[in-house]
N, C-alpha and C positions, 0 to 999 in steps of 0.2 A: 405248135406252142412257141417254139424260134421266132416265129413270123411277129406272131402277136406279144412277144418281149418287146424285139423291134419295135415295133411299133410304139410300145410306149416310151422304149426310151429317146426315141426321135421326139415325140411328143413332148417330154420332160425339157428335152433340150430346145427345143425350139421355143419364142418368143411367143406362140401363138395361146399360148395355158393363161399366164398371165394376164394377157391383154382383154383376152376374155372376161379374166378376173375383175380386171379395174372397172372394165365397160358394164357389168352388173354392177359393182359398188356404185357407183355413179351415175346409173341407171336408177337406185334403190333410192338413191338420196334426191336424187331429182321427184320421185316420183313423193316422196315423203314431203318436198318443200311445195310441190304442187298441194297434194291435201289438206298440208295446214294451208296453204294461204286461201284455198276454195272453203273451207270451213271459214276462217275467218271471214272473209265477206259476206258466206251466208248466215253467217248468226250478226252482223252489222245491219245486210239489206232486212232480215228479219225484225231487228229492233228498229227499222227505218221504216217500214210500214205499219208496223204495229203502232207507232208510235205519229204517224201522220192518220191511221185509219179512226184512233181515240180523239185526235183533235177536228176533223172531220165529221163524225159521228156517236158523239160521246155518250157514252153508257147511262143505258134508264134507271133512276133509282129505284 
């Protein structure tokens, strides 16, 4: 049980908790500014074909 205090309190003290920390948060936000911008262009490329496929072939009354 000595061993495994150790062991955290190296852990506590070392740089290595944190960095971990930041590299998730920045991880998280990265991956969040990826999805909106992938959404947004596909609801743009969506309104960009819908929108040439109507003027191409426009609807039968």
């Amino acid at each position: 049980m000595k061993s495994f205090a150790k062991k955290v309190q190296r852990f506590l003290a070392s740089e290595d908790g944190p960095t971990a920390v930041e590299y998730a948060v920045m991880l998280a936000l990265i991956v969040v500014v990826c999805l909106s911008a992938i959404t947004t262009i596909g609801t743009n490329a969506n309104s960009t074909f819908t929108e040439v496929g109507n003027r191409i072939a426009p609807a039968a009354p």
